[in-house]
SEPA-369606 format. One record per residue: residue number from 1; y, z, x of N, C-alpha, C in turn. Coordinates in pm, 1 decimal. Example, Ala and Ser with C-alpha at 12.3 -4.5 7.8 and 13.67 -1.06 7.14 Angstrom:
REM SEPA-369606
gulum k 1; n.north -569.0; n.up 780.0; n.east 1319.0; ca.north -450.0; ca.up 780.0; ca.east 1230.0; c.north -330.0; c.up 780.0; c.east 1320.0;
gulum k 2; n.north -225.0; n.up 708.0; n.east 1285.0; ca.north -106.0; ca.up 714.0; ca.east 1367.0; c.north 3.0; c.up 787.0; c.east 1290.0;
This chain:
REM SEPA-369606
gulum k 1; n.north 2425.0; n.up 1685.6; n.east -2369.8; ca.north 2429.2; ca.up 1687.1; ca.east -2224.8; c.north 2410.6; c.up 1543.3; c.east -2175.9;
gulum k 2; n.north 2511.6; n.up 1490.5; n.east -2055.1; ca.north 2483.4; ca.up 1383.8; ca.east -2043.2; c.north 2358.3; c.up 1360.5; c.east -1906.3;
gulum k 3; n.north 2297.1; n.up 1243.7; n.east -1908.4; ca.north 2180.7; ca.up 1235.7; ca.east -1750.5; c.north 2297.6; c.up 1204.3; c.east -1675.4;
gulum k 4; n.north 2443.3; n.up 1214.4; n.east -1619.7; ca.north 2482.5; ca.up 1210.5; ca.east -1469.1; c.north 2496.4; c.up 1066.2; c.east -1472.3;
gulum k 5; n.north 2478.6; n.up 979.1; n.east -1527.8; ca.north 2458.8; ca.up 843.2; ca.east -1503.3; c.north 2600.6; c.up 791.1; c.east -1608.3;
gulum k 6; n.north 2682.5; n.up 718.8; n.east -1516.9; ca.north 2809.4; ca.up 663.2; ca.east -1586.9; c.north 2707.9; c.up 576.9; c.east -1691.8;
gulum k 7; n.north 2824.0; n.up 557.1; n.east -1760.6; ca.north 2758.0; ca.up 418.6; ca.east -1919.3; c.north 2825.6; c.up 294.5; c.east -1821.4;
gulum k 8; n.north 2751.6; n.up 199.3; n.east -1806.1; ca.north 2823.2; ca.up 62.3; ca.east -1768.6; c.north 2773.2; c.up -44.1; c.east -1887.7;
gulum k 9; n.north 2861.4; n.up -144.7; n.east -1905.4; ca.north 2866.6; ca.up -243.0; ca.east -2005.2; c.north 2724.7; c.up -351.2; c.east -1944.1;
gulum k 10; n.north 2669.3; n.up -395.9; n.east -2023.6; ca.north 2560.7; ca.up -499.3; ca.east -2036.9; c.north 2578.6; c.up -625.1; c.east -1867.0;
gulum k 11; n.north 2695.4; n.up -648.9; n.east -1920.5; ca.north 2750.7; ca.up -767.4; ca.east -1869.8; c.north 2794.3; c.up -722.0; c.east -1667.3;
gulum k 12; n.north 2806.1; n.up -629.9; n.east -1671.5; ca.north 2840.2; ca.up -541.6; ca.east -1523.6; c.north 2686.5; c.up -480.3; c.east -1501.9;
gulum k 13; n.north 2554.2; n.up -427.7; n.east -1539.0; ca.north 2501.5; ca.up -434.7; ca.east -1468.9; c.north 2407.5; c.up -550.5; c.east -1475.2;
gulum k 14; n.north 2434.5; n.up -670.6; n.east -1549.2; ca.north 2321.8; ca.up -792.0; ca.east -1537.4; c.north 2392.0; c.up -813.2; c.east -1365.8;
gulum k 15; n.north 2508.5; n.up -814.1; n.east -1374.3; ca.north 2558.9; ca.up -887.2; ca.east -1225.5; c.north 2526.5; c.up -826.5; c.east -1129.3;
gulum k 16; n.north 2522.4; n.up -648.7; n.east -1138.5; ca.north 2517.3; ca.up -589.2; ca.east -1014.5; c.north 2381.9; c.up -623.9; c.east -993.9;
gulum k 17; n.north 2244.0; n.up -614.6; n.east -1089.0; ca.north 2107.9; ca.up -668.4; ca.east -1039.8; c.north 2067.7; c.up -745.0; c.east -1004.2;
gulum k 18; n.north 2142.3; n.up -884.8; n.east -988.8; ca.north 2152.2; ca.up -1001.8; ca.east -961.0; c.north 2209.9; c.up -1004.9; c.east -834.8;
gulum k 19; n.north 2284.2; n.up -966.2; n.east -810.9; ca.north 2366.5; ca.up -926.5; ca.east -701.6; c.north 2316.7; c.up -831.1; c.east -537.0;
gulum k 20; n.north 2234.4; n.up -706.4; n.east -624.6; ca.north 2132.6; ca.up -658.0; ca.east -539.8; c.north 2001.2; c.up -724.3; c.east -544.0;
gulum k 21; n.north 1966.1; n.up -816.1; n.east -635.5; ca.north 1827.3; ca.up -908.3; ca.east -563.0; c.north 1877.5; c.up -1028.5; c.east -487.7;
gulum k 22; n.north 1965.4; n.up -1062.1; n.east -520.2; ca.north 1957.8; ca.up -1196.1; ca.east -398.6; c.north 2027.7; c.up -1105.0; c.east -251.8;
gulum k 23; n.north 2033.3; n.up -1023.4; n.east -259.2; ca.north 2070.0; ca.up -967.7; ca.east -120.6; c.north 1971.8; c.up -923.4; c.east -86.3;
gulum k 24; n.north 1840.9; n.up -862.4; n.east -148.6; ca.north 1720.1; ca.up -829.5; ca.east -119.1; c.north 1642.9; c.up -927.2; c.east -82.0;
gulum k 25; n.north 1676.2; n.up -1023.4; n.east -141.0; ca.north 1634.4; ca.up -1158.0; ca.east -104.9; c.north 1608.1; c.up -1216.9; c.east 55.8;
gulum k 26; n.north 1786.0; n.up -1204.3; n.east 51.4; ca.north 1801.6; ca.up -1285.9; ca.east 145.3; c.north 1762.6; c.up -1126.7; c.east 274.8;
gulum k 27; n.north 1753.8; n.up -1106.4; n.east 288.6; ca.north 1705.4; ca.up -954.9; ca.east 381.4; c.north 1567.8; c.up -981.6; c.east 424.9;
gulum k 28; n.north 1481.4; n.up -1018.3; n.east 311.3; ca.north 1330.0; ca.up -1044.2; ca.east 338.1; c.north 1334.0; c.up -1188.8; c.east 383.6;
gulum k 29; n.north 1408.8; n.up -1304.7; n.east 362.2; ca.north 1424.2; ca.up -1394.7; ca.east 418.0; c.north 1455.2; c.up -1401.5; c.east 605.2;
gulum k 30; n.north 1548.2; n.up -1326.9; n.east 602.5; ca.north 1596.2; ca.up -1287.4; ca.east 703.8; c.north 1527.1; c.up -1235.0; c.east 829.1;
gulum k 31; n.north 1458.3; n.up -1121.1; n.east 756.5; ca.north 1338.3; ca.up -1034.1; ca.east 821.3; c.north 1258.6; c.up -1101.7; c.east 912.0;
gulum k 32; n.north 1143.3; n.up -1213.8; n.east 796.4; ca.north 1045.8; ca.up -1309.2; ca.east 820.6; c.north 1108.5; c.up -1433.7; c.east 948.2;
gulum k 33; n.north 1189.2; n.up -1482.8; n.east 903.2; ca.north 1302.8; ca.up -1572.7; ca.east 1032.6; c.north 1274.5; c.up -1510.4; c.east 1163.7;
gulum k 34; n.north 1336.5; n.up -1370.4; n.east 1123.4; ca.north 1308.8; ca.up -1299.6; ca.east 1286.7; c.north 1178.6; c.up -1292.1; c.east 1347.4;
gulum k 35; n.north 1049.3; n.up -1214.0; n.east 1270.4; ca.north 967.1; ca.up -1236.0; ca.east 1317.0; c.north 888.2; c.up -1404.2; c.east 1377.3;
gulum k 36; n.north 933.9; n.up -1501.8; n.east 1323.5; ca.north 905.3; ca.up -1608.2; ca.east 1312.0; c.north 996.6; c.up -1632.5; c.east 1474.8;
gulum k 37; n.north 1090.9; n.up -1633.2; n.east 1507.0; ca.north 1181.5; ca.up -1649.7; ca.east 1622.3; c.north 1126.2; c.up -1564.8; c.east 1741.0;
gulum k 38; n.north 1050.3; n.up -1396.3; n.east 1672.8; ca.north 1007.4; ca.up -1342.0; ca.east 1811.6; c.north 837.3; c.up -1336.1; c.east 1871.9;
gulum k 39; n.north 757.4; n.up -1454.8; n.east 1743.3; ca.north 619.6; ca.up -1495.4; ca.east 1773.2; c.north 599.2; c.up -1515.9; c.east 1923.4;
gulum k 40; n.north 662.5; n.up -1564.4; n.east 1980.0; ca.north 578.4; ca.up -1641.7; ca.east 2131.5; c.north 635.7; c.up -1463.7; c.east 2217.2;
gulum k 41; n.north 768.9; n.up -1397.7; n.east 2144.0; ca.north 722.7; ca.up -1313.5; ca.east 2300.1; c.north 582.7; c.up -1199.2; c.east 2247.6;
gulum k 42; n.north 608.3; n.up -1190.7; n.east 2115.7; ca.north 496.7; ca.up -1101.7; ca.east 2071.2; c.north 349.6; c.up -1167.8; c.east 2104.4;
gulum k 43; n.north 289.8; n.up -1288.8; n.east 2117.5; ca.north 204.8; ca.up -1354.4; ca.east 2143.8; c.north 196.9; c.up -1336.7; c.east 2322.4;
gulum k 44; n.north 268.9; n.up -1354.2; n.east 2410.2; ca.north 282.6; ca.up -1332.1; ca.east 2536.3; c.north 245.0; c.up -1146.4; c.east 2534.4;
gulum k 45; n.north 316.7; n.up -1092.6; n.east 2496.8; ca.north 349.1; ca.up -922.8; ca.east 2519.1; c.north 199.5; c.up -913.0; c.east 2504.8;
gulum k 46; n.north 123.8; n.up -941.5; n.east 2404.0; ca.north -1.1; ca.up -860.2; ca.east 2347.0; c.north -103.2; c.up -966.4; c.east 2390.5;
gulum k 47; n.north -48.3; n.up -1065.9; n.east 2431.0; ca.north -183.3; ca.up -1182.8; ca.east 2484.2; c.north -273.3; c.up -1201.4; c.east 2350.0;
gulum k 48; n.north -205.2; n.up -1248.1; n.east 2242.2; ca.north -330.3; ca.up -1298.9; ca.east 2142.3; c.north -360.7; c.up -1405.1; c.east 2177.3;
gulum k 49; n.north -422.2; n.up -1542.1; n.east 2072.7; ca.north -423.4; ca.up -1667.2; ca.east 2087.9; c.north -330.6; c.up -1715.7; c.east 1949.6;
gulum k 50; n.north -335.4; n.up -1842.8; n.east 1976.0; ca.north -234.8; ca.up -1901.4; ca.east 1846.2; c.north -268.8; c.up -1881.7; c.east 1697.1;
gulum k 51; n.north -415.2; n.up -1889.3; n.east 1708.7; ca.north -470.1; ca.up -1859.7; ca.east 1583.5; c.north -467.9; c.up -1786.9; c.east 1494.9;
gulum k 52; n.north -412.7; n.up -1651.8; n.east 1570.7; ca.north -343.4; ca.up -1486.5; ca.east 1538.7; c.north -224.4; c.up -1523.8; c.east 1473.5;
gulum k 53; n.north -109.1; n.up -1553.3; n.east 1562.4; ca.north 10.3; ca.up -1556.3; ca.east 1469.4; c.north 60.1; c.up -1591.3; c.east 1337.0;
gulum k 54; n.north -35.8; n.up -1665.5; n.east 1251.1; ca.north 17.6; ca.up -1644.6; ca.east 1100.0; c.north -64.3; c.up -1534.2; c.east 1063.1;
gulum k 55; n.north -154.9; n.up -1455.5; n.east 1142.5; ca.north -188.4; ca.up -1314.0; ca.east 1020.2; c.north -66.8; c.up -1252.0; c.east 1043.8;
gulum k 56; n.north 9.7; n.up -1263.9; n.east 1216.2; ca.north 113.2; ca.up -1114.5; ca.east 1161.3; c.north 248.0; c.up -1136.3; c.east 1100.5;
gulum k 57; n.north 273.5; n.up -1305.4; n.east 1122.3; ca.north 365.1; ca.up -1267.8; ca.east 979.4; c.north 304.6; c.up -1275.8; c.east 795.1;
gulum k 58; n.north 170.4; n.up -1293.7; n.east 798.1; ca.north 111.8; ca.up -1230.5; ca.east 704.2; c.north 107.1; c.up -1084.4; c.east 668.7;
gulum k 59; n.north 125.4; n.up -1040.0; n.east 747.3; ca.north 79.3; ca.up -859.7; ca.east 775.2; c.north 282.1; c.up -807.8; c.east 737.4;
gulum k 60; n.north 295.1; n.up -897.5; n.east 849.2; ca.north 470.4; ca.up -841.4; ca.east 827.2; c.north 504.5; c.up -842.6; c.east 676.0;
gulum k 61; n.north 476.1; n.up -950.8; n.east 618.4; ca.north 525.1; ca.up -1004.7; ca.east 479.6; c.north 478.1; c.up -880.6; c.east 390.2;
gulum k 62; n.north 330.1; n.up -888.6; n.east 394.1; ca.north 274.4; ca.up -776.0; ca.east 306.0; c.north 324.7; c.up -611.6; c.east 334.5;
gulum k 63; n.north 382.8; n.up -579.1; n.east 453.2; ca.north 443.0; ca.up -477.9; ca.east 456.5; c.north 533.9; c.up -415.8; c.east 404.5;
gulum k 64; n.north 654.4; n.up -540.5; n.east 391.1; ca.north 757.9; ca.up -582.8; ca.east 348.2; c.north 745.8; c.up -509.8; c.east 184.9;
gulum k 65; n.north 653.7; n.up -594.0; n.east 156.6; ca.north 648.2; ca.up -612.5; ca.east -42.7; c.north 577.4; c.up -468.4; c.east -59.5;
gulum k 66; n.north 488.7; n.up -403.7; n.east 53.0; ca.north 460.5; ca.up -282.9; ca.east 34.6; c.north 561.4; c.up -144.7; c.east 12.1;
gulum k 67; n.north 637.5; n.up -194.6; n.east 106.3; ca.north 766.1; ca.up -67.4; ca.east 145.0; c.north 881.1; c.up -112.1; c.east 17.6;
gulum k 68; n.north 836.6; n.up -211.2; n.east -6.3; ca.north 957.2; ca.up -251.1; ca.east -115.3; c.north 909.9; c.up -205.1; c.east -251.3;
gulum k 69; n.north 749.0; n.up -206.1; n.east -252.7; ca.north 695.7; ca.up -179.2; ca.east -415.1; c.north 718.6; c.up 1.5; c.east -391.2;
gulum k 70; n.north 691.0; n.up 39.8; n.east -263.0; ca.north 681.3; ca.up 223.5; ca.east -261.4; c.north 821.1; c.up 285.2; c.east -293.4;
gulum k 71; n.north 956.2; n.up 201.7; n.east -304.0; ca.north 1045.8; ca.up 238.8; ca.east -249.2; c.north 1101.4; c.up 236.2; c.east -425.1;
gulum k 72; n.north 1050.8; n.up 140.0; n.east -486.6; ca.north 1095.8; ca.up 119.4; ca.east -629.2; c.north 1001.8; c.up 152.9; c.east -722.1;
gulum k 73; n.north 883.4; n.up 255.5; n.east -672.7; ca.north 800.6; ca.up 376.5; ca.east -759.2; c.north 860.7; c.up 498.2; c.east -706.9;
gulum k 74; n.north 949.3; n.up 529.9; n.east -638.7; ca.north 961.4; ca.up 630.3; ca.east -569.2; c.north 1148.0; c.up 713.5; c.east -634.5;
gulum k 75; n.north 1197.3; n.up 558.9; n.east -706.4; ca.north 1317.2; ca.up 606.9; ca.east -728.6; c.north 1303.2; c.up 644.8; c.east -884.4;
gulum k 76; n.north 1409.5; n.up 688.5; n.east -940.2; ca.north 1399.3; ca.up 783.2; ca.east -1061.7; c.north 1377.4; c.up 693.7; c.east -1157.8;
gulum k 77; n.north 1316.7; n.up 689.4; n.east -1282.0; ca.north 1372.8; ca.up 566.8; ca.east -1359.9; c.north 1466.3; c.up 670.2; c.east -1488.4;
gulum k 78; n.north 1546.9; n.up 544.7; n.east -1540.8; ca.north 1645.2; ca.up 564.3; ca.east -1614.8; c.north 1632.6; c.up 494.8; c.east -1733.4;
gulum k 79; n.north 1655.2; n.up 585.5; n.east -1834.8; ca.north 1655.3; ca.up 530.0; ca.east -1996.7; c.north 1766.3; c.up 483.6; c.east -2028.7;
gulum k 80; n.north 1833.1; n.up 400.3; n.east -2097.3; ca.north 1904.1; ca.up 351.0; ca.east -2221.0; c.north 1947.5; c.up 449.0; c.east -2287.3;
């Protein structure tokens, strides 16, 4: 019986993983930019002081790597 899972060659999925981390990459790059671009209205909206704004893109970041570690215990794993 087979697990449902096509056979792909060595060489096709080194690329596709490579391929889906630097796009994961650049996503969390991306992410952080934004929050970083929408600090002063989030600082205005909620009235912190300056001193605040690197915990929440501290907080953002760690969310990030949170939802990202839950998301890759959460999917199936696959044998060889």
């Amino acid at each position: 019986m087979t697990s449902g899972y096509a056979a792909a060659t060595p060489h096709t999925s080194k690329g596709v993983i490579l391929l889906l981390s630097c796009t994961a990459q650049f996503m969390v790059v991306l992410d952080v930019a934004i929050v970083n671009v929408a600090l002063p209205s989030i600082q205005r909206d909620l009235g912190i002081g300056q001193s605040t704004l690197p915990w929440i893109v501290v907080a953002y970041g760690l969310m990030l790597t949170t939802a990202a570690g839950a998301n890759a215990s959460t999917s199936p794993a696959r044998s060889p």
